[in-house]
KEDOVEX-405082 format. One record per residue (C-alpha): x, y negated, z. Coordinates in steps of 0.5 Angstrom, whole numbers, plus 500, padded with zeros to 3 digits. Layout:
BEGIN
XYZ
...
***
This chain:
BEGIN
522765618
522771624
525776626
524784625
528787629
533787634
540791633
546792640
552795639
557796644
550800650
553805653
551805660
545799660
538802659
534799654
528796659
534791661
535789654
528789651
527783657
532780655
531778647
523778649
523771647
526771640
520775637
516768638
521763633
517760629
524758624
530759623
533753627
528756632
531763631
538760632
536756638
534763642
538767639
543763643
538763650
539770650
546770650
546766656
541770658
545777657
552774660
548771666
546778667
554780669
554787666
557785659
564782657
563779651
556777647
557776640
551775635
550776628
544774624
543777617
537779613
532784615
532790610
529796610
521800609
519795615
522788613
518783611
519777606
522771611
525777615
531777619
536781624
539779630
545783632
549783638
556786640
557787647
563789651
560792658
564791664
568797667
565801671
570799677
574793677
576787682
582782684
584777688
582769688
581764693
575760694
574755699
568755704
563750706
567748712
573747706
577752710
581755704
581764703
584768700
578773697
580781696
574784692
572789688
566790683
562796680
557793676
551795672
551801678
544805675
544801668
539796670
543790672
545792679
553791683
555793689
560789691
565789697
569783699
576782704
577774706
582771710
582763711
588759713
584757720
584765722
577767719
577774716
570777715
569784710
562784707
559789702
553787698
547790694
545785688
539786683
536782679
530783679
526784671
520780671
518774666
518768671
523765676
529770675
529773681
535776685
535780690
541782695
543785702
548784705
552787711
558784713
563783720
565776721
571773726
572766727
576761732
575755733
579750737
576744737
570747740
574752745
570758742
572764738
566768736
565776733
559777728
556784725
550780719
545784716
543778710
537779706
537773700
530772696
534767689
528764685
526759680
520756680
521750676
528749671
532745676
527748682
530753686
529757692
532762696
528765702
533769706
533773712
539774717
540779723
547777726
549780733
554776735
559775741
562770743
570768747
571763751
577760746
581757751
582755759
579748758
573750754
567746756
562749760
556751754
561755751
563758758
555759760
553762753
559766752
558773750
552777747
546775743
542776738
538773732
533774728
531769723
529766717
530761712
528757706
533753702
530749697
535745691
533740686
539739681
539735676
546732676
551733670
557736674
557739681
563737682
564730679
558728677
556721673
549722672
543725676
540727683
540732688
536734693
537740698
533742704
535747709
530749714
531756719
527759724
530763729
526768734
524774731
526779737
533777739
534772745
535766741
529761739
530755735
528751729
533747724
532743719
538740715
536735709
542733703
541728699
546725693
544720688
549718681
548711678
554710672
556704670
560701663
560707659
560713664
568710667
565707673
561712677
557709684
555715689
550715694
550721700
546721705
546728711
541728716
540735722
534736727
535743731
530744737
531750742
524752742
525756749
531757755
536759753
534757745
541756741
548757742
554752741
555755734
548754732
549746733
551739729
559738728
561732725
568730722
573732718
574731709
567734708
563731713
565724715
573722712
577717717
577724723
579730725
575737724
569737728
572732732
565726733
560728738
558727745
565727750
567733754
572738755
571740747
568738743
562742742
556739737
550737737
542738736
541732732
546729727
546724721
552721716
552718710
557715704
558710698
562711693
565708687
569713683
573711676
578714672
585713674
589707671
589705664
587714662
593717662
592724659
585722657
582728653
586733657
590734664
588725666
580727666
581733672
583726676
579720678
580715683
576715689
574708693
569710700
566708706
563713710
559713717
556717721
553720729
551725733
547727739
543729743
538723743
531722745
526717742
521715747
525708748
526706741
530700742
535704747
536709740
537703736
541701741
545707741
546707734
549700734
554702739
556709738
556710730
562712727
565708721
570709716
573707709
579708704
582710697
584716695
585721689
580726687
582733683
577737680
579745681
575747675
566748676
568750684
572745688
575738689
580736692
580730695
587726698
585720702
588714706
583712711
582707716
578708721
574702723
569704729
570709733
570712740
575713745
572721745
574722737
580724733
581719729
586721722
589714720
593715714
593720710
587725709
587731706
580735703
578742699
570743698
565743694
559739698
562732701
558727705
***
């Protein structure tokens, strides 16, 4: 079997460059199962291009002065997307703040797969930002490369930390495959930032670096994800790498690199599920003035380490105000809930949830390594409990935990009791 010709219905905007790169494969099918195999592939591909509604196939027997004995013809119907839409959804952030997102879409701009999009979000901790992006995937053989530059205002207060802040983003991000689960992003940002003093008991590193500053970075984020599921996962690892470098003109100067690291073993069939995580950052000022508060470390809150308050670990002060240095990790067991109610439908969005999670943060120096150990064992923060989990689809968790916190300092906001979390990363 091979196949002669393939056939679109429903084109009206998408040139054909676009479409001729995306069925290349399916000249290579060497049988008929082959053929069906990458009749699918191509599907995904043309969906994962953003610029159709609908892809259907239709596979039949080639005919025609061209056709050849074993020949056949593919098909697709396709529905392209309106030249204009948009909506209103919410998302949740890294941080686990929730949004309500305004956004509107025009798709396949130029008939090559392009979008511009603009976005309003609103988070319930008053973080408002209006962004207007650019993406183009970019048509070549290797790695599906996807260009986007973004502009975007950004508003942001923190209380925990005594600081509100006011961004204008230039964001350029690079997204490519190198392996099937390997992927990167190289990204370059300008961020002309000013920064209030959020309250009168603002510690003195906000109040010093208060106002205008500059940065112009660059980063590399590095993924290898092979778990089954981004939000309950049973099985598989995933490893992320996140590394910056700031001081490219501007006035700020540093270096930062944060390691994510999470681990999947199940156990009876899939019911039992251990989950090991582990989160290390290292920022170094590489002049003066180097960093500013909002460049740091935080640590507390459901996402990062369960039993404390939101950004409430770290070095005592006025406010808390982060560090250079931090690291957390968990253990997890997540089960079904008892006995599987509603197995098979609304009972497999839940799972039982047993944690205990420690963590720390600071600004510690090496050269003594006793004293660091030292240092550790009396400052590092514990704490375990029960809870439920609910998935909200492929985006988020969420997660309702009764915590106990078992080492703490007299600095932290502990949460004994009930503790609630929306997020899609948690330690």
């Amino acid at each position: 079997a091979r196949v002669d010709r393939v056939n679109f219905d429903g084109v009206v905007r998408t040139k054909q460059d676009v479409l001729k790169h995306s069925v290349k494969e399916l000249f290579n099918a060497q049988n008929f199962e082959d053929m069906v195999q990458k009749a699918h592939v191509v599907r995904g591909k043309l969906q994962s291009l953003g610029i159709f509604r609908n892809v259907a196939i239709h596979i039949d027997t080639s005919s025609g002065p061209k056709a050849t004995p074993n020949g056949y013809e593919v098909t697709y119907e396709v529905v392209e997307m309106k030249r204009i839409f948009g909506g209103i959804t919410s998302q949740v952030s890294n941080h686990g703040e929730t949004l309500l997102v305004i956004n509107g879409v025009m798709p396949n701009l130029s008939g090559r797969a392009e979008a511009l999009k603009a976005e309003y979000t609103y988070g319930h901790n008053r973080t408002n930002t209006l962004s207007c992006s650019l993406v183009k995937p970019i048509l070549i053989n290797r790695g599906s490369p996807v260009l986007t530059a973004k502009i975007a205002n950004n508003d942001s207060e923190w209380p925990m930390s005594g600081y509100k802040l006011v961004e204008r983003i230039l964001h350029l991000d690079l997204d490519f495959h190198t392996l099937k689960f390997l992927k990167h992003n190289l990204q370059y940002e300008a961020d002309w930032r000013y920064g209030y003093v959020g309250n009168k008991y603002a510690d003195f590193d906000v109040r010093e670096k208060a106002g205008h500053a500059l940065k112009s970075a660059v980063k590399h984020i590095v993924a290898i994800d092979n778990r089954d599921s981004k939000v309950f996962p049973s099985c598989g690892s995933l490893f992320n790498l996140i590394s910056e470098f700031a001081g490219l003109g501007g006035n700020l100067y540093y270096l930062k690199n944060e390691c994510i690291l999470q681990y999947n073993l199940p156990l009876f069939k899939n019911d039992l599920v251990v989950q090991g995580s582990f989160n290390i950052g290292h920022l170094v000022d590489i002049k003066e003035y180097g960093s500013t508060v909002c460049d740091n470390f935080f640590l507390g809150g459901p996402l990062t380490l369960r039993g404390f308050d939101f950004r409430s670990v770290g070095p005592p002060g006025e406010s808390f105000t982060g560090s250079k240095m931090y690291w957390a990790t968990g253990l997890h067991l997540f089960t079904p809930l008892p006995f599987k109610p509603g197995s098979g439908g609304f009972g497999d969005l839940w799972r039982s949830h047993l944690w205990i999670n420690c963590g720390n943060c600071g600004d510690w120096e090496f050269s003594d390594v006793k004293e660091f150990m030292k240092e550790q064992r009396e400052t590092t923060r514990i704490a375990a409990g029960v809870g439920l989990c609910f998935r909200l689809g492929q985006l988020a968790k969420v997660e309702i935990n009764y915590c106990f916190p078992l080492w703490s300092l007299d600095s932290d906001k502990k949460v004994e009791g009930l503790q609630f979390g929306i997020g899609v990363h948690f330690v």
